[in-house]
N, C-alpha and C positions, 0 to 999 in steps of 0.2 A: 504494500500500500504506500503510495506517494505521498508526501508533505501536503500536498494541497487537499488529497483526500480524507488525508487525517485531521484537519482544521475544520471540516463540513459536522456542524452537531446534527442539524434536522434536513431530509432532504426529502424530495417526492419525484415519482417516477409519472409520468402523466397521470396524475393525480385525478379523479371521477367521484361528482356527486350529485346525483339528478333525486327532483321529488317528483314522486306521481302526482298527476293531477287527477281527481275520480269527478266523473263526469253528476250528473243530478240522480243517477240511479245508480251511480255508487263506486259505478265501476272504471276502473284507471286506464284511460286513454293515450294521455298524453305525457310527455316526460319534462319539468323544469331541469336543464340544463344549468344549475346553477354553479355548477366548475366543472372542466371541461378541460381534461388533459394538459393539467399544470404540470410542468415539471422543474423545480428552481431548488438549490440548495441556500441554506442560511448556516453561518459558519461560525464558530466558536468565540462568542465575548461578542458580538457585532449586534448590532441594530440593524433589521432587515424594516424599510418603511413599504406599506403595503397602501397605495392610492387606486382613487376613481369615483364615478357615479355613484350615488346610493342605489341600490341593488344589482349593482357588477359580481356578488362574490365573494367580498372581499373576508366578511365574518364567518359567514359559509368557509372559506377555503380553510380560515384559521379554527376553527372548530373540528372542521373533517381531519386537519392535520395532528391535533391533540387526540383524537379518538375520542371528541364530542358526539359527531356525528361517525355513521357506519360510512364508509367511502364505499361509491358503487363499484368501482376501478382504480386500476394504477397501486401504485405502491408508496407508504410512508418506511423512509427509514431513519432511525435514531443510535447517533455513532456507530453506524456503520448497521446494528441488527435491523433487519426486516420486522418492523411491528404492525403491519398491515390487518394480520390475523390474529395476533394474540389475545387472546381469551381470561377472565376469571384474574385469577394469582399474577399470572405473567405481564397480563396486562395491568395489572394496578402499579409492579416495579417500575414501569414506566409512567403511568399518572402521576408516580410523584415526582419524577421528573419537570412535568410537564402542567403550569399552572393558570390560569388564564385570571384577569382583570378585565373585568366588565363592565360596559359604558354605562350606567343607570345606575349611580350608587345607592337609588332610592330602593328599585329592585331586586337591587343583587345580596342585601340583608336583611334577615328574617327576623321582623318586627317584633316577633316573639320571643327569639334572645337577645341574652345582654351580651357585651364584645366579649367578655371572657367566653361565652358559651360558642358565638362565631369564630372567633382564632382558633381556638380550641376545639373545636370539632374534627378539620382534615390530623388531627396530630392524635385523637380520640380514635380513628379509624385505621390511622398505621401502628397504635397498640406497642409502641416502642419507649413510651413514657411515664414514668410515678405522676401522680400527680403535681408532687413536687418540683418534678421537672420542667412540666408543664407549665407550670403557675410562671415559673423563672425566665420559661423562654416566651410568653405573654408578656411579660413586664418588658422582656428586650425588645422585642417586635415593638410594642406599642411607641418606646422611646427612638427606636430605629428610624419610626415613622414621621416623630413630631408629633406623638397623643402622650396624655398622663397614666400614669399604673393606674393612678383613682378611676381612669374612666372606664376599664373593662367592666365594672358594676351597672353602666347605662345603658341605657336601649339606643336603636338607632337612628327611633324620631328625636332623640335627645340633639341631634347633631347638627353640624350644617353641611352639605354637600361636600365641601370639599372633605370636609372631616371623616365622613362618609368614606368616601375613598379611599383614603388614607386607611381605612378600618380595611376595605378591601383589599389595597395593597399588602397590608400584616396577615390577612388570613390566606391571599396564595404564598407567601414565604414560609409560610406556617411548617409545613414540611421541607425546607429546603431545597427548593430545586434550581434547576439548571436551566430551561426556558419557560420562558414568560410569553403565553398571549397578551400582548396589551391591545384587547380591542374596541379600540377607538376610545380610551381612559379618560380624554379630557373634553370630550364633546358637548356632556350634561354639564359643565360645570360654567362658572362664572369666569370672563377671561381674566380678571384679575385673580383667582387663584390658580388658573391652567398653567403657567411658567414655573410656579413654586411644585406641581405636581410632576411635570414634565424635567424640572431641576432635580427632585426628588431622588425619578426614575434613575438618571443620571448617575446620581453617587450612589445609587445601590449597584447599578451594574458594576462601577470599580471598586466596589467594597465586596460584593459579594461572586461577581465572575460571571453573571448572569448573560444569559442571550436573549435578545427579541425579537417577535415580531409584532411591529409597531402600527396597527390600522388604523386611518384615520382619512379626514375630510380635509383638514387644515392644512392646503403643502406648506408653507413656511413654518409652520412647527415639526413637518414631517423632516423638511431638509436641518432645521436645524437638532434634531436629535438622531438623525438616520445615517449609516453607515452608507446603504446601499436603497435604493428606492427600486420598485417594481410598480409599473402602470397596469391595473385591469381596467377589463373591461368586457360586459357581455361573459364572464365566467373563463376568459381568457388571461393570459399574462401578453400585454403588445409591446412593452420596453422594462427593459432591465439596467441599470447601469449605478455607478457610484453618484454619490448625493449630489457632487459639485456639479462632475460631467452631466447629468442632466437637468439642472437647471441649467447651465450655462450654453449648453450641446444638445437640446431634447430632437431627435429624429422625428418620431412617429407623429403625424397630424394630430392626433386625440391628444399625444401631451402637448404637444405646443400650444394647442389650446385651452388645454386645462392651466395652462402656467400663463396664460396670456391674462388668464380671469384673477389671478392673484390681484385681487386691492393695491393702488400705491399710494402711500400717505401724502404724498405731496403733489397736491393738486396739478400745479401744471407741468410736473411730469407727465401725469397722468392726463393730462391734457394733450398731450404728442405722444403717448403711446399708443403704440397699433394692437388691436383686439381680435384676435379670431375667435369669431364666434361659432358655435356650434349648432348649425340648421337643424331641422327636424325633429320629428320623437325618438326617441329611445327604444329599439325595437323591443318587440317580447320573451322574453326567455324560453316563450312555449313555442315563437316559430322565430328561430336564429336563419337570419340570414345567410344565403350559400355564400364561397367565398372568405374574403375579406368581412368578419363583422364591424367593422366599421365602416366598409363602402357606402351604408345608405345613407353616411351623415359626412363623408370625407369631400370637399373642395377638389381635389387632387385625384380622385379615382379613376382608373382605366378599366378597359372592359375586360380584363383579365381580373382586377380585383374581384369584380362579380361573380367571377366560378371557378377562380383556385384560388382556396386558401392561404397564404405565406406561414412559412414554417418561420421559427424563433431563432436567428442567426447573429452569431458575432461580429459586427464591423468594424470596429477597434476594439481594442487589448478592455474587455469587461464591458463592453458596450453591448446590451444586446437588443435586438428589435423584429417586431413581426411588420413587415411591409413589403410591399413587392417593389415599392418607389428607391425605399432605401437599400436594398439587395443586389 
């Protein structure tokens, strides 16, 4: 095994996950396409930033990739073993590897316990701890985070969102693991606490060794916390590349235009900048487009885009792109 392949923690092989659609009588006709032979590796200690449309995919893929969801196809693997199938015992060694942070701090904590009983619960199921031990590594979590020991005793209408979070962040470390979903962490929250959460994230990755992957809406908080950025779209990956080189380099139409919609503070910048904007609807996941999924909305399409697909190719050293224009 090479140096480079020994650096890859989570990787997927055309990764597949479609939902039945069941018709008024019950019965399942049609297939949501909602990822669609991904295949990208994320590499050890990095920020992997996952962008696009709201229902491209993107929490779908990260879900399917932890063994949230069942994957219809393709292959997940973790430092190198095949966990695509793993079942029961085998598959739990790896859940706790694998943690996820979830956008809705409202949601994602059960009203009915208090933080001691949420941190303490994934660490209550891996049955590796005294109570005492427990109580101890709660106290460090909590302060890890920026919360009080005092507050493991409150509930978590007690809080305030970002605080919320924060609670969530301490109950995926709760088992210690090695990668982090962060999917889409800072979206519910108020933008004057999103920087302190997103700063947060930060020093715990070089405190504690962690990997991510980072799903969100926001590109400028994507580039500034992302090693590496990956464009969906349509249940596809269309550009890959490192943080800098694609903002500064984006090939594919869909990101140039997503990067064109970035906000500029200063007016008349933003007064001479040019906008591509994005015609049409957003097809549906139940009839993808042959082709290029993006031909029905791309400026630039040929009639080649229309009925062959572009495969995901290198065109500089980590640059990578699905286009037939950039190919």
């Amino acid at each position: 095994m090479n140096k480079k392949t020994q650096d890859i923690l989570v990787e997927t092989q055309d990764l597949q996950k479609y939902f039945p659609v069941k018709s008024f009588f019950g019965r399942s006709k049609q297939k949501l396409h909602a990822v669609d032979n991904i295949s990208l590796s994320i590499r050890k200690g990095e920020t992997f930033g996952l962008v696009g449309e709201s229902g491209c995919g993107k929490s779908t893929f990260g879900r399917t990739l932890i063994r949230m969801y069942e994957p219809t196809g393709g292959k997940i693997f973790y430092n190198g073993t095949d966990i695509t199938t793993l079942k029961g015992k085998e598959l739990n060694t790896y859940r706790k590897k694998m943690q996820i942070i979830f956008q809705d701090p409202y949601s994602a904590l059960d009203p009915h316990h208090n933080v001691r009983e949420i941190i303490s619960e994934p660490m209550a199921l891996e049955g590796k701890l005294s109570s005492s031990e427990m109580e101890e590594r709660i106290v460090s979590l909590l302060k890890t985070v920026g919360m009080k020991p005092d507050d493991m005793e409150k509930y978590a209408y007690e809080f305030s969102g970002g605080q919320r979070q924060r609670i969530g962040i301490a109950r995926a470390l709760a088992v210690q693991p090695e990668f982090v979903l962060c999917d889409e962490p800072i979206s519910a929250l108020d933008v004057s606490i999103q920087a302190q959460v997103v700063n947060m994230l930060e020093d715990l990755q070089q405190e504690l060794g962690l990997t991510y992957l980072f799903v969100a809406h926001d590109l400028s908080m994507v580039r500034h916390i992302s090693d590496r950025i990956g464009v969906m779209y349509l249940g596809k990956i269309l550009e890959i590349s490192e943080s800098d080189e694609l903002y500064e380099n984006p090939l594919h139409p869909y990101t140039k235009a997503l990067l064109s919609a970035i906000p500029i503070a200063d007016p008349k910048l933003a007064r001479t900048s040019s906008r591509q904007i994005i015609t049409g609807d957003l097809p549906s996941p139940l009839n993808i487009p042959t082709g290029c999924r993006f031909h029905t909305r791309c400026p630039y399409a040929k009639a080649e885009c229309s009925s062959i697909e572009p495969e995901l190719k290198e065109v500089s050293p980590g640059h990578f792109v699905t286009c037939h224009l950039c190919n």
